[in-house]
Backbone as JSON Lines, residues from 0, in Angstrom:
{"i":0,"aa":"X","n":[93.31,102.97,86.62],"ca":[92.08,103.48,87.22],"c":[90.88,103.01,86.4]}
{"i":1,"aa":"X","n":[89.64,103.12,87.46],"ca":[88.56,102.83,86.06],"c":[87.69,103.44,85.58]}
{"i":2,"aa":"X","n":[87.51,103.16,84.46],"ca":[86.54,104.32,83.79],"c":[85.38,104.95,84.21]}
{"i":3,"aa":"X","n":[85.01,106.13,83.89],"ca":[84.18,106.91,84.76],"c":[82.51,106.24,84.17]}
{"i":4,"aa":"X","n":[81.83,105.79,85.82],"ca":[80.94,105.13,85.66],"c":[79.89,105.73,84.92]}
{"i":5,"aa":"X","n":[78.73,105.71,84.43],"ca":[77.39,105.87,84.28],"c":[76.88,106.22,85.05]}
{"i":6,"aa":"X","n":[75.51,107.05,84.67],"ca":[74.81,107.8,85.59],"c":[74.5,107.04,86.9]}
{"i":7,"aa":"X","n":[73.65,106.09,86.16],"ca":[72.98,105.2,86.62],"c":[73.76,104.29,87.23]}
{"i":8,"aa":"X","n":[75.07,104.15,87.14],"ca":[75.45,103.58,87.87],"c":[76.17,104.02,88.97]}
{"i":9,"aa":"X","n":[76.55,105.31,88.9],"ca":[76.52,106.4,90.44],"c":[75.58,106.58,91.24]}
{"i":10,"aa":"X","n":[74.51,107.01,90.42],"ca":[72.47,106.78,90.99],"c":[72.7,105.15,92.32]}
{"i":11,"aa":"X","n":[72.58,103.93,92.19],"ca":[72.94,103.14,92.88],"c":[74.05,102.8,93.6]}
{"i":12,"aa":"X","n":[75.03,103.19,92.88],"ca":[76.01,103.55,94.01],"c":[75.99,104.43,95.41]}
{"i":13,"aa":"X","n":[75.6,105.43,95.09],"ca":[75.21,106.42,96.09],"c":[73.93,105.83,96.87]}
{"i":14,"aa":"X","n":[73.02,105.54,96.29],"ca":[71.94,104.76,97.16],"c":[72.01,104.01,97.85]}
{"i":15,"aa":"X","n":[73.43,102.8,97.79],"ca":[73.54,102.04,98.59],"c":[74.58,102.48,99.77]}
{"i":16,"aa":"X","n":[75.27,103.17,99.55],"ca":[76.02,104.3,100.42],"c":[75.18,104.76,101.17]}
{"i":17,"aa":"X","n":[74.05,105.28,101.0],"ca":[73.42,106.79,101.37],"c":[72.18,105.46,102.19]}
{"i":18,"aa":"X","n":[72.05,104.43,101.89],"ca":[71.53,103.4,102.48],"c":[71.77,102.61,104.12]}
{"i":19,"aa":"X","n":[73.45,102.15,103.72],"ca":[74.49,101.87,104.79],"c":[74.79,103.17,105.83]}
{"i":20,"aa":"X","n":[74.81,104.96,105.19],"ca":[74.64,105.58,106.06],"c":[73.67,105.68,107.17]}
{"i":21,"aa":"X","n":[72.61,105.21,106.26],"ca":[71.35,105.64,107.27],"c":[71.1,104.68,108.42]}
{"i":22,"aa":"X","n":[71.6,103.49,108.25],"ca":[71.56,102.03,109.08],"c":[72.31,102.57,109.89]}
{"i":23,"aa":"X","n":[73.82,103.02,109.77],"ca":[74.73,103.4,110.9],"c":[74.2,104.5,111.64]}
{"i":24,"aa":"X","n":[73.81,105.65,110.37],"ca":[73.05,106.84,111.72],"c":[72.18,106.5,112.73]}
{"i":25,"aa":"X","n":[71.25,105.58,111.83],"ca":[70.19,105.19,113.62],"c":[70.44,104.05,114.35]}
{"i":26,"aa":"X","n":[72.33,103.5,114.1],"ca":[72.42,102.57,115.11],"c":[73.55,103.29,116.05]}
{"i":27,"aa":"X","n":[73.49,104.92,115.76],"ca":[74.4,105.51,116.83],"c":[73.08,106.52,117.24]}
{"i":28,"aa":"X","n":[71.94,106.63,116.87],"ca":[70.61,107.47,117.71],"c":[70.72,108.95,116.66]}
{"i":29,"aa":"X","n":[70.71,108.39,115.67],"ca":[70.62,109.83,114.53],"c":[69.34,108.78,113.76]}
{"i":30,"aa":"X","n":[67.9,109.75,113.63],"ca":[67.42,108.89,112.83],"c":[66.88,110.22,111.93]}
{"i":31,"aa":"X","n":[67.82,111.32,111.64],"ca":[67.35,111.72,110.44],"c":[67.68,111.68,109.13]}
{"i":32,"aa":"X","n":[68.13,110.31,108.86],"ca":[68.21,110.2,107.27],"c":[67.29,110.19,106.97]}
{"i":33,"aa":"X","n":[66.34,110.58,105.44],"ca":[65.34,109.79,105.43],"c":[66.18,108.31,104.23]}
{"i":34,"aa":"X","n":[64.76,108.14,103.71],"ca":[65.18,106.78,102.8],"c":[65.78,107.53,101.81]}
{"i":35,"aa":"X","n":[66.2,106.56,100.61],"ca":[66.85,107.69,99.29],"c":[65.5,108.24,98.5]}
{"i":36,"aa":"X","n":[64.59,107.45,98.37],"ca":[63.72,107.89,97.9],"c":[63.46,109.39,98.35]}
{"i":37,"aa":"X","n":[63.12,109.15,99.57],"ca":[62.31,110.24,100.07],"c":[64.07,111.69,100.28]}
{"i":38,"aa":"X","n":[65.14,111.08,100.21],"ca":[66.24,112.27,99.91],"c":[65.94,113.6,99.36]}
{"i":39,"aa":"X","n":[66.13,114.47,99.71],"ca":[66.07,115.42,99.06],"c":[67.47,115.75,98.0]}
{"i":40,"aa":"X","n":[67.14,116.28,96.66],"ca":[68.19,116.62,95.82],"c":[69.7,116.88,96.17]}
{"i":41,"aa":"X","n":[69.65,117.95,97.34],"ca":[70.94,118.33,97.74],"c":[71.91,116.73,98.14]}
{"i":42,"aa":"X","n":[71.05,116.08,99.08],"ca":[71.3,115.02,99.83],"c":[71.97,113.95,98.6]}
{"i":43,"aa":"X","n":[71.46,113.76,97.96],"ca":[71.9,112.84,96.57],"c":[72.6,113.2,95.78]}
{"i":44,"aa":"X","n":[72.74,114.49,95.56],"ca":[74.24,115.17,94.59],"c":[74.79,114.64,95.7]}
{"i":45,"aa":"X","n":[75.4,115.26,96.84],"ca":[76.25,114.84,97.87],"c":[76.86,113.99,97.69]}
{"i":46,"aa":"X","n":[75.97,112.97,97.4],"ca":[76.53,111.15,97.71],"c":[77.05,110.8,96.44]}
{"i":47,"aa":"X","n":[76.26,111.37,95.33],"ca":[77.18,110.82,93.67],"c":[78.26,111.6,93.74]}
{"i":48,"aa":"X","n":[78.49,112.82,94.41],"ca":[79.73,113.39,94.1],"c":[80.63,112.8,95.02]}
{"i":49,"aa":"X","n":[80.27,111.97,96.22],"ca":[81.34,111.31,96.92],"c":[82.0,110.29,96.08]}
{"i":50,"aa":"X","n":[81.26,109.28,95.1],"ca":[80.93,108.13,94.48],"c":[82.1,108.55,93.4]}
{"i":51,"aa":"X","n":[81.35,109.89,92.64],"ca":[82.7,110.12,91.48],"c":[84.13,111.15,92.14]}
{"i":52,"aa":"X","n":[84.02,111.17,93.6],"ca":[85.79,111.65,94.07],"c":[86.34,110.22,93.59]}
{"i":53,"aa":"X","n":[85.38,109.03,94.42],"ca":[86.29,108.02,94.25],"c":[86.91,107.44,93.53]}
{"i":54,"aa":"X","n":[85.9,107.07,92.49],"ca":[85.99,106.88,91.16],"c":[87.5,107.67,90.24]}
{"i":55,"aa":"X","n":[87.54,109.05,90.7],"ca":[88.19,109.71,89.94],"c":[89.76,109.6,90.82]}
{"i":56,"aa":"X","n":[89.92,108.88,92.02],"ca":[90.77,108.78,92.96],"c":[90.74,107.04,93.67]}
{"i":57,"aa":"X","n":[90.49,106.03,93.16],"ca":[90.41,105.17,94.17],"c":[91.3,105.3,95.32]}
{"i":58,"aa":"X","n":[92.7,106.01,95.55],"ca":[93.31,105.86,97.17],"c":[92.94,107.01,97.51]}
{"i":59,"aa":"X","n":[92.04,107.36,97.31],"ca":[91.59,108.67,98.57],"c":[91.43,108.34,99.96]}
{"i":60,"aa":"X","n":[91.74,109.09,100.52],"ca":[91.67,108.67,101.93],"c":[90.2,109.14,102.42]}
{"i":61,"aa":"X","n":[90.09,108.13,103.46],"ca":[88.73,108.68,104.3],"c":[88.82,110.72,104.46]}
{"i":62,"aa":"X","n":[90.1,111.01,104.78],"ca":[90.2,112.38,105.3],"c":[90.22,112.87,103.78]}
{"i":63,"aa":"X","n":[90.53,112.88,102.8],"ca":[90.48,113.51,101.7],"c":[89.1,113.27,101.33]}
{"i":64,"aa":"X","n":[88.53,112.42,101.43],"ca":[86.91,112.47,100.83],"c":[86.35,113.32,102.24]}
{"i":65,"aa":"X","n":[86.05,113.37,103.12],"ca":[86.03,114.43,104.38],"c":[86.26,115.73,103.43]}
{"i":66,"aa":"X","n":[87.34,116.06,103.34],"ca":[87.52,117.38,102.55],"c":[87.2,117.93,101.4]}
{"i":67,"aa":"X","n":[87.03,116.68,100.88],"ca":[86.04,117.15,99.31],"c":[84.69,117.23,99.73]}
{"i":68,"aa":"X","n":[84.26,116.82,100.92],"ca":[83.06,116.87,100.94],"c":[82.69,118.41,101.46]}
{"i":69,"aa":"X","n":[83.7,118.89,102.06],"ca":[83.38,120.24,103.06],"c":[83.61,121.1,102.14]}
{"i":70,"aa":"X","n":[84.93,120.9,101.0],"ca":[84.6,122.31,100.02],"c":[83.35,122.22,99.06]}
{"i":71,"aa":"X","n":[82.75,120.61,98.57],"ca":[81.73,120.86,98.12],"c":[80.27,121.63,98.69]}
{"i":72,"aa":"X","n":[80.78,121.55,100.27],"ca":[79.09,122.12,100.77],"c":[79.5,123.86,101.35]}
{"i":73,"aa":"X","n":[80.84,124.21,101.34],"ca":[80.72,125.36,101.15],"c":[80.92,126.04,99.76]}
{"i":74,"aa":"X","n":[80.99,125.47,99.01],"ca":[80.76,126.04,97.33],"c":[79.61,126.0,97.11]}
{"i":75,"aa":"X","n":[78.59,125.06,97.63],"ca":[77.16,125.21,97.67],"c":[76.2,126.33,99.01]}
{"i":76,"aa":"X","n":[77.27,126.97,99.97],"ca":[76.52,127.96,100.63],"c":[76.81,127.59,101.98]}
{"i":77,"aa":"X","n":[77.01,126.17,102.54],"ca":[76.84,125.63,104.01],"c":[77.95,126.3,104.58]}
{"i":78,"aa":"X","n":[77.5,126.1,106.08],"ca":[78.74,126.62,106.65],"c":[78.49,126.19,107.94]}
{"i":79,"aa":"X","n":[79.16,125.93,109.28],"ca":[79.05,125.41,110.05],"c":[77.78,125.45,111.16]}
{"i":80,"aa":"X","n":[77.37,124.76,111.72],"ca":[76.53,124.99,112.69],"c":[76.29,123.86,113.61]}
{"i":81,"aa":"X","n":[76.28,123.82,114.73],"ca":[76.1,123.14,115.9],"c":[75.23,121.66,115.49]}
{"i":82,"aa":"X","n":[74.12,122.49,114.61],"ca":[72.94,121.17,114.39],"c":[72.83,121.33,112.68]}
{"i":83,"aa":"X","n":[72.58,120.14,112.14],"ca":[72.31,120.3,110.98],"c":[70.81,120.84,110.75]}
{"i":84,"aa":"X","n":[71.23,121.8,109.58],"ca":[70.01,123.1,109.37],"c":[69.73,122.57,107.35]}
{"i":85,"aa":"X","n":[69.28,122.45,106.79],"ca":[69.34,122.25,105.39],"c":[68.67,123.82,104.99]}
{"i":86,"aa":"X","n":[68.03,124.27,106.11],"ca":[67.1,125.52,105.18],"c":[68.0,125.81,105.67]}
{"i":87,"aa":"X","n":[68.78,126.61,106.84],"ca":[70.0,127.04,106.72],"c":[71.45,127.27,106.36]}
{"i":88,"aa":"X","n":[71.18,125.77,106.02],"ca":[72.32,125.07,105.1],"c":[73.72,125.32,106.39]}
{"i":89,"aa":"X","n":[73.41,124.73,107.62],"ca":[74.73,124.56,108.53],"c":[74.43,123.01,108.79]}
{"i":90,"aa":"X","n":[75.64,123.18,109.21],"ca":[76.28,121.48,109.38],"c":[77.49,121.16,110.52]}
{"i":91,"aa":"X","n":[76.83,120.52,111.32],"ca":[78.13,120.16,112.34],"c":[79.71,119.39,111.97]}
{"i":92,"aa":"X","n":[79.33,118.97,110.9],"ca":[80.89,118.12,110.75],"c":[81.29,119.06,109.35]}
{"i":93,"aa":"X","n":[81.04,120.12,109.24],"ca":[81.92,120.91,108.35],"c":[83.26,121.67,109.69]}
{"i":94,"aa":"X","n":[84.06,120.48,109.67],"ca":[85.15,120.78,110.62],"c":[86.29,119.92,110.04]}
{"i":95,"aa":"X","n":[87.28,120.53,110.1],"ca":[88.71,119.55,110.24],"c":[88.25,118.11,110.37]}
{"i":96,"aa":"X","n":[88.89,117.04,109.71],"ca":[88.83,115.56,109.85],"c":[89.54,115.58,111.61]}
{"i":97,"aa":"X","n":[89.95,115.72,111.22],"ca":[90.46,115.04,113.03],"c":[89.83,115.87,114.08]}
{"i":98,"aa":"X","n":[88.94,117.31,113.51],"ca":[88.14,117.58,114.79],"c":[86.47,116.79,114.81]}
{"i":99,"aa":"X","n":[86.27,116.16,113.77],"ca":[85.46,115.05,113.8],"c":[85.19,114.23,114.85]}
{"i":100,"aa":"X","n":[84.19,113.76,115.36],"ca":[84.18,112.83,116.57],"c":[84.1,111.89,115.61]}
{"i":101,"aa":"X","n":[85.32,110.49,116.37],"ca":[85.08,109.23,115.8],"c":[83.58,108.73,115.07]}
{"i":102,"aa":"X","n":[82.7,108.61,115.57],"ca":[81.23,107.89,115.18],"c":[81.39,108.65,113.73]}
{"i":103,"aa":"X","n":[81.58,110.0,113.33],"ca":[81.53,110.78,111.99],"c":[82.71,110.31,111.05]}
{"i":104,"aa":"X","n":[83.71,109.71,111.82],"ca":[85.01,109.74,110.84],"c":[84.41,108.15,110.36]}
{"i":105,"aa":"X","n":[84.08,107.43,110.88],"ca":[83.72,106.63,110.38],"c":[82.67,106.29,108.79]}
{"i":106,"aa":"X","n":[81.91,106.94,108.82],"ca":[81.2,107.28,107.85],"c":[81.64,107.39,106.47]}
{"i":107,"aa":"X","n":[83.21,108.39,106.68],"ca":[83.62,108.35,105.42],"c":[84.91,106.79,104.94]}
{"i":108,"aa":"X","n":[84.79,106.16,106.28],"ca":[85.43,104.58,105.6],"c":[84.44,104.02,105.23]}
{"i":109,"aa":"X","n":[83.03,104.05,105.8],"ca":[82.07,103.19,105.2],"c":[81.87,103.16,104.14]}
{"i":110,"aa":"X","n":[81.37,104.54,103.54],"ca":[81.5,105.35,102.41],"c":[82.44,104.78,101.11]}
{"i":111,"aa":"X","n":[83.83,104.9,101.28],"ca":[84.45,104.68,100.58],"c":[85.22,103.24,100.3]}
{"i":112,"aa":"X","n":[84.69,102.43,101.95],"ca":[84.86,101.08,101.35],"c":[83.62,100.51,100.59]}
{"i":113,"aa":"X","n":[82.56,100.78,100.77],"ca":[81.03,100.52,100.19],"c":[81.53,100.96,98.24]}
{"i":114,"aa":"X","n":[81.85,101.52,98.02],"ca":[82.31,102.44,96.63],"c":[83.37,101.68,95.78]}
{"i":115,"aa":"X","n":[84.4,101.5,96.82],"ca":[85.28,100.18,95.82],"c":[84.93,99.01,95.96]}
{"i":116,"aa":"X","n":[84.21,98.48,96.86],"ca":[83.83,97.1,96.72],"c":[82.56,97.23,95.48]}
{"i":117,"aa":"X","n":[81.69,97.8,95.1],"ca":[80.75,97.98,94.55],"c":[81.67,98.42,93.26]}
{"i":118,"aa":"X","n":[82.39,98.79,92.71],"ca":[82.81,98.97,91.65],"c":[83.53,97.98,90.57]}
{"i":119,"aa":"X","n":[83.54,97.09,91.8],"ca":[84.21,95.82,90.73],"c":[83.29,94.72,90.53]}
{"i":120,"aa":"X","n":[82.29,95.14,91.48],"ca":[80.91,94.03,90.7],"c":[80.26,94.59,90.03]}
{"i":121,"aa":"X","n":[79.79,95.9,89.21],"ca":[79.11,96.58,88.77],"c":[79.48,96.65,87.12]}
């Protein structure tokens, strides 16, 4: 396995993740990512903690990073909701991986192929 990256090098990792997300969200008619810049905090822990599952797991599966992601946002308060709420902290894909609609399951292959390819040039 490889050694656990640098801040800074999770910081860009996740940015370019959280980058490639946002291209795919508004090429399926989601255009509320904002940029990383403009991310809010919650939004960017999110993505380094996807960055170091991987890290700490390279064969994770798309559905196991899915699930680390849902106990991380209900250990942080979220809990389901129809539409994503941040002041409410609900979220539509805090659901089962396979009750996921395809366009969402995708996200977490992007995700995690974006993460190992980026780790061996870095």
């Amino acid at each position: 396995s490889e050694p656990m990256p640098s801040e800074a090098m999770v910081e860009v990792i996740a940015s370019v993740c959280h980058a490639a997300n946002r291209e795919y969200c508004q090429s399926i008619g989601d255009d509320s990512q904002p940029e990383w810049e403009a991310a809010p905090d919650w939004q960017k822990d999110s993505a380094k903690q996807g960055v170091l599952a991987i890290f700490e797991d390279p064969a994770i599966t798309p559905e196991q990073l899915h699930e680390s992601w849902c106990r991380q946002k209900v250990e942080d308060g979220w809990t389901f909701g129809s539409r994503k709420d941040p002041v409410l902290k609900q979220h539509p894909c805090l659901v089962a991986y396979d009750q996921l609609p395809k366009e969402q399951r995708v996200k977490d292959h992007l995700f995690r192929c974006i993460v190992l390819a980026l780790v061996h040039l870095l």
